[in-house]
C-alpha angles and dihedrals in degrees: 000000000000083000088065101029094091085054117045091044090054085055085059101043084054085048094055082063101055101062096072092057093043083057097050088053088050098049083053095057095054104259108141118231092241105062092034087062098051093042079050101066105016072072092051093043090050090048091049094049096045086049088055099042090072093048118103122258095257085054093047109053129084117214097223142050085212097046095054093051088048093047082045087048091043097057088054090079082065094059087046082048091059092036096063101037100047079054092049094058092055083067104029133029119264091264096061087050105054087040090055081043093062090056080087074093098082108015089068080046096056091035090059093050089053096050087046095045085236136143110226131257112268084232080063096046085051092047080046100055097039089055090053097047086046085043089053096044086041097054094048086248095138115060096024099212095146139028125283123196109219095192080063104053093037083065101042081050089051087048087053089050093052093045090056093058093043085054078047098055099036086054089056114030134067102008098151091048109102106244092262107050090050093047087052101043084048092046083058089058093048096053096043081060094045098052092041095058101035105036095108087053098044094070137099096043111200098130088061109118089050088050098053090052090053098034094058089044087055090038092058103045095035099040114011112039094037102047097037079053090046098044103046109029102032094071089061089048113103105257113278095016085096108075096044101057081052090063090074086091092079103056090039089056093055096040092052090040091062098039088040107037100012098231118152130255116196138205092264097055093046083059090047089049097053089043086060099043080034079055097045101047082047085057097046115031093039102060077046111060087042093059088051093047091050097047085052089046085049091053 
């Protein structure tokens, strides 16, 4: 399984692109946000249930009462995640938003430093810094040679803030839950959120048969490709090699939103693009490579 374990989580990570551009052709299409995103992950939910309906008991139980409700309460940061971005596209292309998305960097990155009561490495302050200069060449910010709506990036950058807690809460809840079991109990989070904040806008459902084809198209490649990727091959994956495989959102997003939706990428945003996965692969091969140079010297 460690054979396939790069590759199939890199197969989740270019998932994890293509929904944004699947939500700007629903919307198209006429399918209002709010009903996509419950069709979205009442499908999820369904596929999740289904998965752990055919685990054994052992599999499928969850030794608390508490830690079901904060795996439940930790997948609702997913349904802000979605919120916020679906909202975002209706402002900026695809591209700006998965750009302001993978501000989550250093924003998990600032939010462990705040529950450890910890500044952070100077190896981090440099990722950080080199994700903000990429963030400001990506969005077309400097030079400013196009309008850029701010309403939209705020909330992509709401949607980014959301995603790092959920990459919080996902590190340290559930571990001893098989894979299954947790995706389904967080599902369940994320669609209490979602129903809860689009329910005006769901009825009446006339554009359901056209939802539910979209919505199992942006089901499958936002919640279960990507998180049955994540859960079961990123545990046989080398420390740190993880997340940046998982970069490869970013330039999937941007790559699917041209051939999909035909919006232009420039030169500048290419050069943001590399500075952030540039960022990602600093944060995470460095300290690294360190660990692995003091345990020899230690020897």
């Amino acid at each position: 399984m460690k054979h396939y374990a790069p590759f199939l989580v890199a197969v989740g990570a270019i998932s994890y692109g293509i929904p944004g551009s699947l939500f700007k052709l629903a919307h198209a299409n006429r399918v209002t946000d709010g009903l996509l995103l419950a069709i979205t992950f009442s499908i999820a939910f369904l596929a999740f249930s289904i998965g752990r309906l055919l685990l054994n008991q052992q599999n499928r139980t969850v030794s608390s009462c508490k830690e079901k409700w904060l795996v439940i309460i930790s997948g609702s940061s997913m349904g802000f995640t979605n919120t916020f971005y679906i909202l975002s596209l209706a402002y900026v292309p695809v591209a700006i938003a998965a750009v302001m998305m993978m501000q989550s960097v250093w924003l998990s990155i600032l939010i462990s430093c705040l529950i450890n009561r910890k500044l952070p490495t100077i190896n981090q302050t440099i990722s950080v810094v080199t994700i903000l200069v990429g963030t400001i060449l990506a969005t077309g910010l400097l030079p400013l040679q196009q309008a850029v709506s701010f309403i939209g990036m705020g909330l992509s950058f709401l949607s980014a803030l959301a995603y790092a807690l959920t990459i919080q809460f996902t590190g340290n809840i559930g571990h001893d839950l098989h894979p299954l079991t947790k995706a389904q109990l967080m599902s369940i989070g994320a669609l209490i959120v979602v129903l809860i904040i689009w329910v005006p806008t769901i009825f009446p459902v006339h554009q359901l048969p056209a939802a539910i084809s979209w919505g199992g198209l942006t089901s499958f490649f936002s919640m279960i490709l990507p998180l049955t990727c994540f859960s079961f091959f990123m545990p046989h994956l080398p420390l740190g090699v993880g997340p940046i495989i998982s970069s490869l959102e970013l330039p999937s997003s941007i790559v699917f939103a041209f051939f999909l939706l035909r919006e232009r990428v420039t030169t500048a945003q290419i050069v943001g693009v590399v500075l952030i996965i540039a960022a990602v692969i600093l944060t995470n091969v460095l300290p690294l490579k360190l660990r692995r140079k003091y345990q020899r010297m230690k020897e």
